[in-house]
VEXKESE-847755 format. One record per atom (N, C-alpha, C): residue number from 1; z, x, y. Coordinates in Angstrom, 2 decimals, decimal comma, m for minus. Last residue first. Layout:
// VEXKESE-847755
kegu | Z | X | Y
NUM | Z | X | Y .
...
END
This chain:
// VEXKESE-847755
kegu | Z | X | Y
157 | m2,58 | m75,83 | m43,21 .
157 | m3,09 | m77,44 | m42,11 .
157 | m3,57 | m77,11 | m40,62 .
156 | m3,57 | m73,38 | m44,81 .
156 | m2,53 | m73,85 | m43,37 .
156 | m3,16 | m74,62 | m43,18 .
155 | m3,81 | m72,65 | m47,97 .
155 | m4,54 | m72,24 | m46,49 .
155 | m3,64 | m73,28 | m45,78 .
154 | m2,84 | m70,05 | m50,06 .
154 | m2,85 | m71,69 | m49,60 .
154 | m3,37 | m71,73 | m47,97 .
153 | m1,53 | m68,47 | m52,66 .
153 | m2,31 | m68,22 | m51,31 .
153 | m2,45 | m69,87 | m50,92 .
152 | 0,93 | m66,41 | m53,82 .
152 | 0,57 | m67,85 | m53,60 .
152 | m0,13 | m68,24 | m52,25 .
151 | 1,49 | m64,22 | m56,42 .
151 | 1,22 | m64,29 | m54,70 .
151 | 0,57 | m65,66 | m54,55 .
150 | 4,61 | m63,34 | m58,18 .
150 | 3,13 | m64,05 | m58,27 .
150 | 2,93 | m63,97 | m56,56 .
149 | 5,17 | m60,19 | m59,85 .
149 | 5,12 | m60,98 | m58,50 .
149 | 4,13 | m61,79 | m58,47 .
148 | 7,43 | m58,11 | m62,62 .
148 | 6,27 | m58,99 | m62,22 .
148 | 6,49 | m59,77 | m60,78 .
147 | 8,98 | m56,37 | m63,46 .
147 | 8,43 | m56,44 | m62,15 .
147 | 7,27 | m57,12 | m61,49 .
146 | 11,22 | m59,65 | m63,34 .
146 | 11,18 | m58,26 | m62,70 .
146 | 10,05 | m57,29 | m63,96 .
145 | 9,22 | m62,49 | m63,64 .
145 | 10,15 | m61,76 | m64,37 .
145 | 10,09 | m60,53 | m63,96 .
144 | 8,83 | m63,24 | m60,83 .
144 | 9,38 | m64,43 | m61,98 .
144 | 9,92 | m63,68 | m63,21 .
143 | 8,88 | m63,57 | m57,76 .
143 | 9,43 | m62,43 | m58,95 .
143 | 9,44 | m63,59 | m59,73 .
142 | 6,80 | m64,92 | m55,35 .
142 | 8,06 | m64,89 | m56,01 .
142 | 8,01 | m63,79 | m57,26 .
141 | 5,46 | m65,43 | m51,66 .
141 | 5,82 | m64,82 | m53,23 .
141 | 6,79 | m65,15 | m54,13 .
140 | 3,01 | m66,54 | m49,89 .
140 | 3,96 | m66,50 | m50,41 .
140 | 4,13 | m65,66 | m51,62 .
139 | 0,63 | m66,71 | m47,05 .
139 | 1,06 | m66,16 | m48,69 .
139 | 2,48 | m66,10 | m48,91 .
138 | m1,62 | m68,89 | m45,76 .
138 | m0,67 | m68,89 | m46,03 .
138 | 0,23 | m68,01 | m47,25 .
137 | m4,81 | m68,67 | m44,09 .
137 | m4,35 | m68,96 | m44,88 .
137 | m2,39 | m68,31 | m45,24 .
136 | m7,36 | m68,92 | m42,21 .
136 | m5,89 | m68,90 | m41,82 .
136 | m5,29 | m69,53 | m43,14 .
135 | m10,58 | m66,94 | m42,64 .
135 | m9,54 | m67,78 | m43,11 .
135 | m8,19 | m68,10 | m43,14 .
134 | m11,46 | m64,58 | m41,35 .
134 | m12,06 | m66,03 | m40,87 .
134 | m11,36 | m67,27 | m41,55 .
133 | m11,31 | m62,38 | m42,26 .
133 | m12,39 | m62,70 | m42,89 .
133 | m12,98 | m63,92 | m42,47 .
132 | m8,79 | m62,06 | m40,74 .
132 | m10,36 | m60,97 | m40,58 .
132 | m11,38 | m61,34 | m40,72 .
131 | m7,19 | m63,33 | m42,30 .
131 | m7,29 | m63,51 | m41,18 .
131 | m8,20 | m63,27 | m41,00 .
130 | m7,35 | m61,86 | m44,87 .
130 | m8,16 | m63,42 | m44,74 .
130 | m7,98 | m63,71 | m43,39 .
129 | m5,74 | m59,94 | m44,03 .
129 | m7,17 | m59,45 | m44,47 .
129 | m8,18 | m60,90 | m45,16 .
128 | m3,54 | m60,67 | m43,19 .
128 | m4,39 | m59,60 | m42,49 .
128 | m5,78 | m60,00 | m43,07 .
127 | m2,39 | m61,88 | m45,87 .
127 | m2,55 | m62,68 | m44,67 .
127 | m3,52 | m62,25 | m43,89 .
126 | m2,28 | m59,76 | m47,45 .
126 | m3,08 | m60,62 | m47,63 .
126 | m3,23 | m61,42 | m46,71 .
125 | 0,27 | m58,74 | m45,51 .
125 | m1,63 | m57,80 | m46,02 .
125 | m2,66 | m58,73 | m46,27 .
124 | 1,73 | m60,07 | m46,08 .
124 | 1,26 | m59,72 | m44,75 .
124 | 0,16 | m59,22 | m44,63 .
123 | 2,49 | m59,59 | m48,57 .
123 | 2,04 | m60,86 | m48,22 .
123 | 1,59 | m60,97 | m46,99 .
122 | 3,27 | m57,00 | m48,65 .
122 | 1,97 | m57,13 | m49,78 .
122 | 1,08 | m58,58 | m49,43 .
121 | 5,64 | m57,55 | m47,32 .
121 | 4,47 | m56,45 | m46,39 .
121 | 3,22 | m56,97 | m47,53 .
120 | 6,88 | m58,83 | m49,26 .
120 | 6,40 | m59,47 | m47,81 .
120 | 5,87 | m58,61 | m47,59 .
119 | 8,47 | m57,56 | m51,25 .
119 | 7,06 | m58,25 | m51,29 .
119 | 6,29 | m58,97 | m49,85 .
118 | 10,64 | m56,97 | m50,37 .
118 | 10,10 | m55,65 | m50,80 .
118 | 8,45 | m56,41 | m50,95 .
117 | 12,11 | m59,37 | m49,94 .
117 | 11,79 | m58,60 | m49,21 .
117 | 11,01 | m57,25 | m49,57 .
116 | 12,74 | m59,72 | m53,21 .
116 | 11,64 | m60,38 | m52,72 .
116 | 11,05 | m59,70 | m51,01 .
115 | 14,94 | m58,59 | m53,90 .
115 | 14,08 | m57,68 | m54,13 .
115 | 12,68 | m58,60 | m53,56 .
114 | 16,85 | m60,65 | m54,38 .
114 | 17,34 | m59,48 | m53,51 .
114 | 15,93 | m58,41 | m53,27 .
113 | 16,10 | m61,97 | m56,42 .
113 | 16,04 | m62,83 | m54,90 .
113 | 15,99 | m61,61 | m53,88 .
112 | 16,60 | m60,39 | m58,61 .
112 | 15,26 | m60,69 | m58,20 .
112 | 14,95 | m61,33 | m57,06 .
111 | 19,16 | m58,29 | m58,32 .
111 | 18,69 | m59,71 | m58,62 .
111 | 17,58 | m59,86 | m58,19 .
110 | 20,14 | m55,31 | m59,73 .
110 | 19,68 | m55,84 | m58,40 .
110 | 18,84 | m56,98 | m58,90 .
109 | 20,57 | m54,13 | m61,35 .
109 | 22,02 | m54,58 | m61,13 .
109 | 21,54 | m55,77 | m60,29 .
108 | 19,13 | m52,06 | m62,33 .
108 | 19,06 | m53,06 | m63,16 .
108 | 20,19 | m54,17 | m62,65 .
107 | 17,48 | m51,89 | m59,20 .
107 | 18,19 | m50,72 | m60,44 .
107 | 18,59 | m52,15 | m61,36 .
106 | 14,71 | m50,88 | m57,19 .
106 | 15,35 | m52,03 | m58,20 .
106 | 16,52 | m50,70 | m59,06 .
105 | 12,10 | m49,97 | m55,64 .
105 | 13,47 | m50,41 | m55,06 .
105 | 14,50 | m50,78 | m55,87 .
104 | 10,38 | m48,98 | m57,80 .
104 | 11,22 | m47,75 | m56,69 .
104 | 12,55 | m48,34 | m56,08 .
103 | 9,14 | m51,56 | m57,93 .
103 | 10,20 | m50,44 | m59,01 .
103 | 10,88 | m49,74 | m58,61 .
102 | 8,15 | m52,92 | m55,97 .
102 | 9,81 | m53,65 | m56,66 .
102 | 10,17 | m52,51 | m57,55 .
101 | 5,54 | m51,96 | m55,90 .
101 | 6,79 | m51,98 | m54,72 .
101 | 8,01 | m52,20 | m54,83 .
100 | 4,23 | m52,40 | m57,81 .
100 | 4,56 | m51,18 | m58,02 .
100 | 5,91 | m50,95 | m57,07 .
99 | 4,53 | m54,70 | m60,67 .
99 | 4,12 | m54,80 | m58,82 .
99 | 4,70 | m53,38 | m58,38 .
98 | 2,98 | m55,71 | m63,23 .
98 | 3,78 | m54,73 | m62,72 .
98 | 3,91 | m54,34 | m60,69 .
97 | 1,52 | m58,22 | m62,71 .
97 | 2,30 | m57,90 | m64,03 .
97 | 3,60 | m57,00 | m64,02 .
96 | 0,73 | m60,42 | m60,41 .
96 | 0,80 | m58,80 | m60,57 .
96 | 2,07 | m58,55 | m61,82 .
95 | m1,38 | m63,12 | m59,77 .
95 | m0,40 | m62,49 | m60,21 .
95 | m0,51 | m60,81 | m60,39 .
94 | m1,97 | m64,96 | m57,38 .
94 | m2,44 | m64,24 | m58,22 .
94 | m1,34 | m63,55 | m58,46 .
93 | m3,02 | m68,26 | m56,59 .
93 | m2,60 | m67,75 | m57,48 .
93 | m2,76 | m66,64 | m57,91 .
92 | m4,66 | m70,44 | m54,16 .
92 | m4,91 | m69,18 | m55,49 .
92 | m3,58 | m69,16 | m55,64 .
91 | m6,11 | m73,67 | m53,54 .
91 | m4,70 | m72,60 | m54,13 .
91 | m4,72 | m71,98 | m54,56 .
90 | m7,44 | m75,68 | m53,67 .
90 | m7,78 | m74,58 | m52,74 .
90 | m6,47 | m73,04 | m52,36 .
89 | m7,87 | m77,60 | m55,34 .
89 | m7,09 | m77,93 | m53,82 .
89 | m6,98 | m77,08 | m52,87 .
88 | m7,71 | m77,23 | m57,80 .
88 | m9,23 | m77,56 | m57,33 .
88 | m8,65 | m77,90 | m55,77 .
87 | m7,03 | m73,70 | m58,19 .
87 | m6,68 | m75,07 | m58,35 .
87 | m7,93 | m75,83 | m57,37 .
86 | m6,94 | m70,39 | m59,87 .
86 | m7,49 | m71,24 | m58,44 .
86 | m7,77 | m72,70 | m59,02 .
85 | m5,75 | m67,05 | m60,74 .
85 | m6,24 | m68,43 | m60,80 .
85 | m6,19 | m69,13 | m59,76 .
84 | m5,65 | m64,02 | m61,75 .
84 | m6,24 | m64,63 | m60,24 .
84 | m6,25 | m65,95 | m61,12 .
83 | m4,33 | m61,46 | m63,00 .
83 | m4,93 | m62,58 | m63,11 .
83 | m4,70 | m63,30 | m61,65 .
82 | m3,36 | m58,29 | m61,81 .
82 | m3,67 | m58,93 | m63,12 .
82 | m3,89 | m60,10 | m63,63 .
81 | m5,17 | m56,14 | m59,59 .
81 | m4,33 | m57,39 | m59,80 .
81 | m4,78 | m58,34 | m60,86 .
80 | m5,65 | m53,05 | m60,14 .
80 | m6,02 | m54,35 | m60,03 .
80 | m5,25 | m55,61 | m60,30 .
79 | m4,54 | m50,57 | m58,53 .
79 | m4,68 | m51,24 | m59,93 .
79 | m5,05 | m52,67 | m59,27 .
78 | m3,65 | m49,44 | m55,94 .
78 | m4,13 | m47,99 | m57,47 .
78 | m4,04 | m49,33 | m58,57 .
77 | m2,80 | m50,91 | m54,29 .
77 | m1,93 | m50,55 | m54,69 .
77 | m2,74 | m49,68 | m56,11 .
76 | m5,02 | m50,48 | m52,18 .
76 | m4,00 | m50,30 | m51,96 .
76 | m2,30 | m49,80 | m53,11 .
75 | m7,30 | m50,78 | m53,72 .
75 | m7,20 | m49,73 | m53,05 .
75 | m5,82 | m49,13 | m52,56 .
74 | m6,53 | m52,65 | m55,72 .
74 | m6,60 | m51,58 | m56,16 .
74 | m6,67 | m50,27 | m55,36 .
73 | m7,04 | m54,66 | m53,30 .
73 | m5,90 | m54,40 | m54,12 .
73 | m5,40 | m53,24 | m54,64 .
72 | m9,45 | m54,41 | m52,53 .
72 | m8,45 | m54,09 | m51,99 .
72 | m7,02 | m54,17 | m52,20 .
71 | m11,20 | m54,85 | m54,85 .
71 | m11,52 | m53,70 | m53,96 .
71 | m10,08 | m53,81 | m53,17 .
70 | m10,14 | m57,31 | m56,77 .
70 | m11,09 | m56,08 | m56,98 .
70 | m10,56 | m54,82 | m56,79 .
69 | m8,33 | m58,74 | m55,18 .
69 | m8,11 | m58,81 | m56,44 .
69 | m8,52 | m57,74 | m56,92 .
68 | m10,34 | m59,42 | m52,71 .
68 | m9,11 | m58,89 | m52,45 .
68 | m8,68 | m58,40 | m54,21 .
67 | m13,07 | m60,52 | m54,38 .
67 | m13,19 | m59,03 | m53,54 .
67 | m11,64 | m58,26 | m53,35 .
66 | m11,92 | m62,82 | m55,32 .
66 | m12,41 | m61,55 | m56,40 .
66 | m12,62 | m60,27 | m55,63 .
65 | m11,89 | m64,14 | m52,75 .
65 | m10,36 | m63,74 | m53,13 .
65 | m10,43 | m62,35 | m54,76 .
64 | m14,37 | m64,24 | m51,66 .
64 | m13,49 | m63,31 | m51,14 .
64 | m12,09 | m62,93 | m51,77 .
63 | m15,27 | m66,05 | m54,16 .
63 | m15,89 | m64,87 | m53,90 .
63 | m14,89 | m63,72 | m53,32 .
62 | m13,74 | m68,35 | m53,00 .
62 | m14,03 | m67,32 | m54,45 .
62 | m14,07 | m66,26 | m54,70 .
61 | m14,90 | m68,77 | m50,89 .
61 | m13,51 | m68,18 | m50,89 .
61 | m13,42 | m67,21 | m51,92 .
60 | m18,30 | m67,69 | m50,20 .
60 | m17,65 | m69,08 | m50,72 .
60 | m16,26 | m68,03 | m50,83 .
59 | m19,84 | m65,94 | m49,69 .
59 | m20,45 | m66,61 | m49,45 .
59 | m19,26 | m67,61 | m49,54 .
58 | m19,36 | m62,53 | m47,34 .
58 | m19,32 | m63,61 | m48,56 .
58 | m19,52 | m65,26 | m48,77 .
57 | m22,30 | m60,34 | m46,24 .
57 | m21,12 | m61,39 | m45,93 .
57 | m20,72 | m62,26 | m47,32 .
56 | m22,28 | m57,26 | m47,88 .
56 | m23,15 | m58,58 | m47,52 .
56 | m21,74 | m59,32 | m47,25 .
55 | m20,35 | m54,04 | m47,31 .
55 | m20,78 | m54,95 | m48,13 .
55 | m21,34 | m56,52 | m47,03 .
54 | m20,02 | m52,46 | m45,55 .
54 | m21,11 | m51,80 | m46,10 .
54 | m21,29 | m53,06 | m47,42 .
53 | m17,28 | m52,99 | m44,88 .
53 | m18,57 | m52,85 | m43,70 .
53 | m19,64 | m52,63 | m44,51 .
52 | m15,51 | m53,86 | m46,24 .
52 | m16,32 | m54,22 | m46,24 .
52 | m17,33 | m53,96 | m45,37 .
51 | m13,12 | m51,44 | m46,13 .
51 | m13,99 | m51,72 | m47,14 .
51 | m14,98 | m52,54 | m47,15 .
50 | m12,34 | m51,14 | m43,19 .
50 | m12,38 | m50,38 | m43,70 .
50 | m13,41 | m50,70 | m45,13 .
49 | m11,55 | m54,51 | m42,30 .
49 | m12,61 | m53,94 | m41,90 .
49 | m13,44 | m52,21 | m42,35 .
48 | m9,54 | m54,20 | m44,59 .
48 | m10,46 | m54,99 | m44,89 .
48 | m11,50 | m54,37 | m43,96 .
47 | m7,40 | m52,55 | m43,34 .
47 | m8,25 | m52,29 | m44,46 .
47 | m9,25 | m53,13 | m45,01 .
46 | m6,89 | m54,03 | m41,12 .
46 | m7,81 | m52,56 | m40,86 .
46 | m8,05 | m52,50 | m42,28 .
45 | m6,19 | m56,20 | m41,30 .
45 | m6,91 | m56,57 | m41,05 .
45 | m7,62 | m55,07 | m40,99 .
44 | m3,55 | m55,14 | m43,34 .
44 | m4,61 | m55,76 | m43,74 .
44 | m5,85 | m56,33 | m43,47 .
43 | m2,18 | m54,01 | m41,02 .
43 | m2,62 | m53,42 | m42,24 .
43 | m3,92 | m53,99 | m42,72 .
42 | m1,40 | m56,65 | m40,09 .
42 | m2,35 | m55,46 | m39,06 .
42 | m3,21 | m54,38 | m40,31 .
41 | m0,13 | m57,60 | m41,69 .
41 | m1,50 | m58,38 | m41,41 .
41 | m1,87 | m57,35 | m40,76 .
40 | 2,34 | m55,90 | m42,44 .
40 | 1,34 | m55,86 | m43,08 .
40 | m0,15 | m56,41 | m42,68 .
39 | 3,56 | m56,58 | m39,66 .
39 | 2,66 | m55,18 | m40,05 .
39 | 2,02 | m55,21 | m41,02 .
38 | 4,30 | m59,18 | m40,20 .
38 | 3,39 | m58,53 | m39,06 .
38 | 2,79 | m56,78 | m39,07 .
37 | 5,73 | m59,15 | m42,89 .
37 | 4,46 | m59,80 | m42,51 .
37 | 3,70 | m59,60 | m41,46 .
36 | 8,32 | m57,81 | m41,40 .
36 | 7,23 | m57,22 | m42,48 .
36 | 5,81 | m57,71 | m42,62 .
35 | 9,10 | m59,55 | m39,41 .
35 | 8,08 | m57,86 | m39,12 .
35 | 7,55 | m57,48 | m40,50 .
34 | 9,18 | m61,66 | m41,26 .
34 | 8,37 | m61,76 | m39,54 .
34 | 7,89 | m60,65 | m39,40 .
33 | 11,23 | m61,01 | m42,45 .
33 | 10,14 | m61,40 | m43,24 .
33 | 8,99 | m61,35 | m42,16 .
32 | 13,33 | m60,42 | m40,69 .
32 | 13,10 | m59,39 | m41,63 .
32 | 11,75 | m60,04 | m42,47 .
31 | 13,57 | m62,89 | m39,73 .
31 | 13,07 | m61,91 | m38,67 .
31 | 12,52 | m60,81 | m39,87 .
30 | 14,58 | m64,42 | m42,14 .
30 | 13,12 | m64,90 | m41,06 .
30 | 12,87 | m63,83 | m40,39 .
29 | 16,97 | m63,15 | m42,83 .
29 | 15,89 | m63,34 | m43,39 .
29 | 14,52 | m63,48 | m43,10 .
28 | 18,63 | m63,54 | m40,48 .
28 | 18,12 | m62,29 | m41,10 .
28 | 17,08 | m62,31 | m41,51 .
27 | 18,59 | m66,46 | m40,17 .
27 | 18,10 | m65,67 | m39,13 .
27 | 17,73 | m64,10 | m39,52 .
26 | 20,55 | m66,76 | m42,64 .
26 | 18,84 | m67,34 | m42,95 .
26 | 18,36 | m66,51 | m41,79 .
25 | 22,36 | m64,64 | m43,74 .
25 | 22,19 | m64,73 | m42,96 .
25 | 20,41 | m65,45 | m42,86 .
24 | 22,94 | m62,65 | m46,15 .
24 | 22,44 | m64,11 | m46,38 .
24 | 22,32 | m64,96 | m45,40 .
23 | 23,40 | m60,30 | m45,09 .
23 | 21,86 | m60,56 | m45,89 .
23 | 21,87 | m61,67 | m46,22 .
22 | 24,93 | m60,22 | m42,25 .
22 | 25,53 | m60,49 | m43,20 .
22 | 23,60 | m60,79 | m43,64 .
21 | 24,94 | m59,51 | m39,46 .
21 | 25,99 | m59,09 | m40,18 .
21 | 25,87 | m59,40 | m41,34 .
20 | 23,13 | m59,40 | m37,08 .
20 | 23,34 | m61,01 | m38,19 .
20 | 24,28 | m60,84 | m38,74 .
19 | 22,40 | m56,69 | m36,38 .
19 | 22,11 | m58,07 | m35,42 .
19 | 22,57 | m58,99 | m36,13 .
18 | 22,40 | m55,08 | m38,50 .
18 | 23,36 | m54,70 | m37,82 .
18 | 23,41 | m56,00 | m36,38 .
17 | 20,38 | m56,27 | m39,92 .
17 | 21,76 | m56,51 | m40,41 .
17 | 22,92 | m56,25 | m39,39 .
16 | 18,44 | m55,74 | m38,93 .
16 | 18,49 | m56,66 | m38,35 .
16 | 19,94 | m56,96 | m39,47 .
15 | 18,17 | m53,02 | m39,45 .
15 | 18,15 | m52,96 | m37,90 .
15 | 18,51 | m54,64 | m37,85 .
14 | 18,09 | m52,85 | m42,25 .
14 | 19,51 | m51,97 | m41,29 .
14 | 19,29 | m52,82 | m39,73 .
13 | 15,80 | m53,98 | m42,61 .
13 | 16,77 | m54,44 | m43,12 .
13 | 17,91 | m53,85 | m42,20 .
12 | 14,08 | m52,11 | m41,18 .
12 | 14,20 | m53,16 | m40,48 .
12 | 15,28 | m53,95 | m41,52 .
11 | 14,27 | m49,75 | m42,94 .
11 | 14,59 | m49,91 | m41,71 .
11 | 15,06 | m51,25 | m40,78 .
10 | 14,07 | m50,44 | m45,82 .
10 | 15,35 | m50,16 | m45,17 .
10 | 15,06 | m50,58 | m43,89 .
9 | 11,23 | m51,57 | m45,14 .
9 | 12,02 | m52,27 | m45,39 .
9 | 13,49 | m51,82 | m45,06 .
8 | 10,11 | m48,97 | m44,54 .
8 | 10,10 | m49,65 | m43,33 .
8 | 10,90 | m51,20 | m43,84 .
7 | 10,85 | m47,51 | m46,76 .
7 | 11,23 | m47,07 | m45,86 .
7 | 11,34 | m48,15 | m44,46 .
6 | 8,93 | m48,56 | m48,76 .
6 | 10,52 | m48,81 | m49,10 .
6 | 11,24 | m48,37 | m47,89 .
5 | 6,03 | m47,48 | m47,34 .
5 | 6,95 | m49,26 | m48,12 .
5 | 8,31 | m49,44 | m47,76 .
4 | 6,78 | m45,35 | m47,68 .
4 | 6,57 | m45,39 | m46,29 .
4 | 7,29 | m47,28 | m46,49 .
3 | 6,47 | m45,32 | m50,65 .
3 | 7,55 | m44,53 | m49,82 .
3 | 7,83 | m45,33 | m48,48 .
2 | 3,85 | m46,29 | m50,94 .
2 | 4,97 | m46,82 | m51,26 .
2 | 6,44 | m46,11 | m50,82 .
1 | 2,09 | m44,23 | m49,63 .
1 | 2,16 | m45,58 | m49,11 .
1 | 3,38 | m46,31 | m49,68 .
END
């Protein structure tokens, strides 16, 4: 799965460089964040229907965001995501200490802005898989210290 990762980022990086010319191109950026986020939500709406069929409906967000953190995190990426916090406004927060997707891509040269496309399919997923669940919610990311990634969940007006 992380291969296939780093692969469908080249790809669609090449395919929409060769349309914009240039990676600082904001139109780059948006389209190249657009397909990654759209395959990951597909992702994420099949692996969610994949792990919860055999579990009780959930009762409160809480709940569902300890299930993503748990069970589908770890499914996906082999570890559990290393702290979850939640604001009284309905904002998670979760962080990943080591994010496995930024190692394979990174050499020590490569800036942490440059490596945030490598986190959008992880944010597409999470999108997928609160879509599913019935919640239109919003994910963002950032690198704060390579290879760490915080994921910033927030639900949509």
């Amino acid at each position: 799965f992380e291969y296939l990762h780093l692969e469908l980022v080249h790809y669609y990086s090449a395919k929409y460089l060769a349309l914009y010319q240039s990676k600082d191109d904001i139109l780059f950026k948006e389209e190249l964040k657009k397909s990654l986020k759209t395959i990951g939500q597909q992702i994420g709406i099949r692996v969610i229907e994949k792990k919860s069929k055999d579990i009780p409906f959930f009762t409160d967000q809480l709940e569902i965001m300890r299930f993503l953190c748990k069970n589908i995190w770890s499914y996906l990426f082999l570890k559990n995501i290393d702290k979850l916090q939640t604001d009284d406004y309905g904002v998670y927060v979760l962080n990943d200490v080591k994010f496995r997707f930024i190692n394979k891509a990174s050499s020590p040269t490569v800036k942490n802005i440059d490596l945030i496309p490598y986190t959008w399919l992880a944010c597409g997923i999470l999108e997928g898989t609160l879509q599913n669940l019935g919640y239109n919610m919003k994910v963002t990311s950032k690198i704060v210290n390579y290879p760490s990634v915080i994921f910033r969940i927030e639900k949509l007006s």
